[in-house]
DRENFI-506390 format. One record per residue (C-alpha): y, z, x; residue in one letter. Coordinates in nm, 4 decimals. Layout:
BEGIN
          v          w          u   residuo
          Y          Z          X         A
...
//
This chain:
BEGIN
          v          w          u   residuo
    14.4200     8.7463    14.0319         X
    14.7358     8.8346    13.8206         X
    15.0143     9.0478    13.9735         X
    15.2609     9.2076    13.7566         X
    15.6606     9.2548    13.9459         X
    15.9172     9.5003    13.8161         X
    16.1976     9.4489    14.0248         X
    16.5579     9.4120    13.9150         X
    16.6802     9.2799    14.2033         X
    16.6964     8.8918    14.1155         X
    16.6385     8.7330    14.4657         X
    16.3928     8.9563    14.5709         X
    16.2061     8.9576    14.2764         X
    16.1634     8.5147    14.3282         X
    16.0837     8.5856    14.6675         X
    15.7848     8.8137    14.5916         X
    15.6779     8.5309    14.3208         X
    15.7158     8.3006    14.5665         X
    15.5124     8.4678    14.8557         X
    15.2576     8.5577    14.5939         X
    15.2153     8.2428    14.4304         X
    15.1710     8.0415    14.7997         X
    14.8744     8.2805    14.8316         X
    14.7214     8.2014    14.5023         X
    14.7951     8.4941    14.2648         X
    14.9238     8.4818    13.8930         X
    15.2853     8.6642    13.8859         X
    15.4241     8.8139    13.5551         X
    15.8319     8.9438    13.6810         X
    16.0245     9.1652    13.4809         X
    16.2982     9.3474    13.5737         X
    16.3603     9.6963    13.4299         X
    16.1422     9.9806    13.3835         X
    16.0647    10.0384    13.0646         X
    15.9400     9.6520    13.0105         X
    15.7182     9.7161    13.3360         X
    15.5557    10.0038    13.1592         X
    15.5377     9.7871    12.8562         X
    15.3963     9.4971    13.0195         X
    15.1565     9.7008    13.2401         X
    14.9669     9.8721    12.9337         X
    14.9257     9.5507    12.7746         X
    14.7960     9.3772    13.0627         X
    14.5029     9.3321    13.2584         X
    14.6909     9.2954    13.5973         X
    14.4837     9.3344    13.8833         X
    14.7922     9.5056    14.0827         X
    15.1468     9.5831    13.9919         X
    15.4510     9.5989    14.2801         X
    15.7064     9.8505    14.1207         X
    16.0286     9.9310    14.3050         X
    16.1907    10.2721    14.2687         X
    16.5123    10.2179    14.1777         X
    16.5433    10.0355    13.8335         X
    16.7964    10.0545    13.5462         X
    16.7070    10.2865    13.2940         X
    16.3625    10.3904    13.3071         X
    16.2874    10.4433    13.7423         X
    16.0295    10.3465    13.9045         X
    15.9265    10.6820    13.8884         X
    15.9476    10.7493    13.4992         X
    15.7479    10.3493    13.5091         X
    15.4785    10.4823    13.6870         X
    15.4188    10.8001    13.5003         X
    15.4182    10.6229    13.1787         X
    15.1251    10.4116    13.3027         X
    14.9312    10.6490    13.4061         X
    14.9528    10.8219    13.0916         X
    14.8854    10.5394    12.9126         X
    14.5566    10.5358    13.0663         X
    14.6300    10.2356    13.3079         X
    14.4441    10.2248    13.6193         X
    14.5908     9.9046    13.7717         X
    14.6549    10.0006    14.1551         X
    15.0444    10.0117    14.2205         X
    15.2397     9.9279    14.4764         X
    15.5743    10.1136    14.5237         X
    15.8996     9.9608    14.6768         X
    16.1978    10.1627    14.8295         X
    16.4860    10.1075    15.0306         X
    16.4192    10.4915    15.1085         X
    16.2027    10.6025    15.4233         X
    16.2020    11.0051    15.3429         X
    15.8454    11.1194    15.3276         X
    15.9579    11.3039    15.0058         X
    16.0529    10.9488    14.8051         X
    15.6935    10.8782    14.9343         X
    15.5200    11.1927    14.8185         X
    15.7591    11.1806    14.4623         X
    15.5774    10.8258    14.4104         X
    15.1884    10.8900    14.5038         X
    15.2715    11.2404    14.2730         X
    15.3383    11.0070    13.9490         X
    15.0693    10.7931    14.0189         X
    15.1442    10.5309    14.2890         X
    14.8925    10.4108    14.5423         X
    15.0367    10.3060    14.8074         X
    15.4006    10.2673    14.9353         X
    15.6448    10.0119    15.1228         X
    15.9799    10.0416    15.2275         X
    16.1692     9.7238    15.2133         X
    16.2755     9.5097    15.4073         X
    15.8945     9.3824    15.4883         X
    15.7847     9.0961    15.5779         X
    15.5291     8.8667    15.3317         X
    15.2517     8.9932    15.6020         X
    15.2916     9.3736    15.5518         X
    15.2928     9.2576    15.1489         X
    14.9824     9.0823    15.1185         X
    14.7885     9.3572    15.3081         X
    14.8812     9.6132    15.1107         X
    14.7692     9.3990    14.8117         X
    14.4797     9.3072    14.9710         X
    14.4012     9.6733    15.0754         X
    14.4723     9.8052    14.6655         X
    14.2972     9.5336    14.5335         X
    13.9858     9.6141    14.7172         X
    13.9305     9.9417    14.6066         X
    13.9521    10.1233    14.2400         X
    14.1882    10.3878    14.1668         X
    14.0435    10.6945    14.1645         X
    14.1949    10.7950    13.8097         X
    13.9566    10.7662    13.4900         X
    14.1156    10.7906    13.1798         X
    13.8949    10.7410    12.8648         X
    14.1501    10.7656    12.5681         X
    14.4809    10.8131    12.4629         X
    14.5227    11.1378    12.2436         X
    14.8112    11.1684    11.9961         X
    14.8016    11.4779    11.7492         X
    14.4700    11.4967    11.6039         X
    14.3647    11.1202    11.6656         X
    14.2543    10.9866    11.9693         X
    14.1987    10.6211    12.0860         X
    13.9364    10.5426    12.3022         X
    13.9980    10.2601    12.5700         X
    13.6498    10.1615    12.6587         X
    13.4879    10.1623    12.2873         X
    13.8298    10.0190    12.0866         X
    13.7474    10.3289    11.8366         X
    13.9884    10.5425    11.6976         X
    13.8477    10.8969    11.6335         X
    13.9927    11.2210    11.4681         X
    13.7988    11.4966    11.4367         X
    13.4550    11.3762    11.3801         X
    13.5140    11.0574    11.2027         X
    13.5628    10.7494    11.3942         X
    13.6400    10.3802    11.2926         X
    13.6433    10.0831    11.5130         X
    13.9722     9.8584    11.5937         X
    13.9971     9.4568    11.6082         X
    14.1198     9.3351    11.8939         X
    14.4470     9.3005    11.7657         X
    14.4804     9.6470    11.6079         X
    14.3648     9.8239    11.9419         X
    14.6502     9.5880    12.1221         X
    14.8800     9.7071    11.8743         X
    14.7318    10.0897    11.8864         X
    14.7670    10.1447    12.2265         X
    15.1423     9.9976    12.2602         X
    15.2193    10.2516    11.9702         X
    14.9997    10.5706    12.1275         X
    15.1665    10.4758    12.4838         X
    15.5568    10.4954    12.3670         X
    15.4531    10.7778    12.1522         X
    15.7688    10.8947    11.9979         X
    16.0002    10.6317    12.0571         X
    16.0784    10.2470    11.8682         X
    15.8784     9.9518    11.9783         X
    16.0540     9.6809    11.8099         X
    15.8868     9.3954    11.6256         X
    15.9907     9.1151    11.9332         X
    15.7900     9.3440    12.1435         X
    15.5056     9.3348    11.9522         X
    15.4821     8.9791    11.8811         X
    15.5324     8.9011    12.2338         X
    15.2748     9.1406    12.3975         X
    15.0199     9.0952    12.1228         X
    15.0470     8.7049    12.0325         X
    15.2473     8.5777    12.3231         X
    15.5983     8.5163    12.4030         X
    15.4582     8.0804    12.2774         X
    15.3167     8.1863    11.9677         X
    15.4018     8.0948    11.5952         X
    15.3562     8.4948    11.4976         X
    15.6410     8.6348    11.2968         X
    15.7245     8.9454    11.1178         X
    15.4573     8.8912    10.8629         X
    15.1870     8.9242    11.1279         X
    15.3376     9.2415    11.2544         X
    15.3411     9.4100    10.9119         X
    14.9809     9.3137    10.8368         X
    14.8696     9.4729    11.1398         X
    15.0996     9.7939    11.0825         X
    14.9411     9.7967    10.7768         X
    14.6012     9.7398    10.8553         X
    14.6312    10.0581    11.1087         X
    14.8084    10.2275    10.8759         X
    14.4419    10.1878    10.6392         X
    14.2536    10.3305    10.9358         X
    14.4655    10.6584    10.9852         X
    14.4172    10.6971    10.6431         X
    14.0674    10.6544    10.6423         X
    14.0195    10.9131    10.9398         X
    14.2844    11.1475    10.7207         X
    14.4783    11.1663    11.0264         X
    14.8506    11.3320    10.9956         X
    14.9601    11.0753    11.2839         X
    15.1719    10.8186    11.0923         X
    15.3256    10.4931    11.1785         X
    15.7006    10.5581    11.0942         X
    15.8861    10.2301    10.9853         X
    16.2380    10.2099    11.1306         X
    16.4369     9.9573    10.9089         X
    16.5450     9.6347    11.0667         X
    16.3952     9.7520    11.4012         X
    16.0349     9.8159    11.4734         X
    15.7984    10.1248    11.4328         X
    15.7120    10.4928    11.5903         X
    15.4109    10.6523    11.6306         X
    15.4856    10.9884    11.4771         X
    15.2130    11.2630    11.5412         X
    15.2512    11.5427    11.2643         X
    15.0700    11.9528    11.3608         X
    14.7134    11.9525    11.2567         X
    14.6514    12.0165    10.9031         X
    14.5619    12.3781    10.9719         X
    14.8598    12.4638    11.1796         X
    15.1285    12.6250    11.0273         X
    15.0159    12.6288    10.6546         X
    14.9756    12.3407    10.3993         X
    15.1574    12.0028    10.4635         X
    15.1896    11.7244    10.2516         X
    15.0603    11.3885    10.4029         X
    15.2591    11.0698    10.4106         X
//
C-alpha cells in the first residue's frame, strides 16, 4: 500500500516515513500544500496524512482541492489544535478522520488501518470545466454530446490541467507527475501532449483552451458557452 505525506515539518515528516515504512507501506513526502494536492490527483495512494498548517496552500485549501479534483483517497488530518471546530473545519473540506499531534506510531497506524478499510463515501464521476467535462472512470472527454477518448498520457495530463483550473502548471510539473521525476522526458514530450489535447478540444469544438504561458507552463482556460453572451470567436 502507498501512503502519500504532506507535512512541512522536516523531522516529523522522516518520522512518519519511518514508522510507515517499518510496517510495510510505500511513502511519497512532500512538504507544502499545493504539491500535496498535486501529488494526490496524480496518484493512486491508498491514504494520504495531511497536516493543517502548511506554507501556502493549508491543509485545508489541500484538502478541498482534492476533493474537487474528484480524489477519493481517505485522508488523514494532523493538528497541533484540539478545538472541535479545527476538527469540524477539516471533515467539512473533505477529511476523514482526524489526529492531533503529538501521537504515538500506535494511534497512527490505527487510524490508517481504520481509513484504509473502508471507502470514502464521496463518488465523483468527472471533472467539469466550461462546457467540457472529463470523465474519471471512462478516460473520455465529452462536451455536449460528442465525446472522444484520452491515452493514458493525455488523461494524466487532462486531469492535472482540469484540477488547477485557472492557474500555471509548469512544464517540471508535468514531466515529473506524468513520466517520473527518473525519466528522459523533456519539453518536447510536454508540447506533443499539449498539442495532442489541444486536437481533441478542437475536435469536440469546445471553447475550453489550453493557454500557453511563455517560458513557464500552461492554464486551462474555460471560455462562456458559445451561446452565452452573443458570438465569440474561438481560439
Amino acid at each position: 500500500m502507498r501512503i502519500l505525506i504532506v507535512e512541512d515539518d522536516i523531522r516529523l515528516a522522516r518520522a512518519l516515513e519511518r514508522i510507515l515504512q517499518e510496517n510495510g507501506y510505500l511513502v511519497d513526502t512532500v512538504h507544502d500544500g499545493a504539491s500535496g494536492r498535486d501529488w494526490a490527483i496524480v496518484g493512486p495512494y491508498d491514504a494520504i496524512v495531511c497536516d493543517v498548517m502548511l506554507p501556502g496552500m493549508d491543509g485545508f485549501e489541500a484538502v478541498r482541492a482534492i476533493r474537487h479534483a474528484g480524489v477519493t483517497t481517505p485522508i488523514l488530518m494532523l493538528t497541533a489544535k484540539s478545538s472541535i471546530s479545527d476538527r469540524i473545519a477539516g471533515l467539512d473540506h473533505g477529511a476523514d478522520d482526524y489526529m492531533t499531534k503529538p501521537f504515538s506510531p500506535a494511534e497512527l497506524m490505527a487510524h490508517l488501518r481504520a481509513l484504509t478499510r473502508r471507502q470514502s463515501a464521496m463518488i465523483f464521476e468527472s471533472i467539469d470545466t466550461g462546457d467540457v467535462s472529463l470523465k474519471l472512470e471512462t478516460h473520455d472527454l465529452t462536451c455536449g454530446d460528442k465525446s472522444i477518448h484520452l491515452s493514458k498520457r493525455e488523461f494524466s495530463l487532462a486531469k492535472i490541467l482540469f484540477a488547477n483550473k485557472g492557474r500555471i502548471v509548469s512544464k517540471e510539473t508535468l514531466i515529473d507527475k506524468i513520466w517520473g521525476p527518473d525519466s528522459n522526458a523533456d519539453d518536447n514530450n510536454v508540447e506533443a501532449y499539449i498539442s495532442f489535447l489541444r486536437k481533441k478540444l478542437r475536435f469536440l469544438e469546445s471553447t475550453t483552451t489550453i493557454e500557453t504561458v511563455r517560458r513557464v507552463g500552461y492554464r486551462l482556460v474555460a471560455q462562456p458557452p458559445k451561446n452565452a453572451g452573443g458570438d465569440r470567436e474561438g481560439d
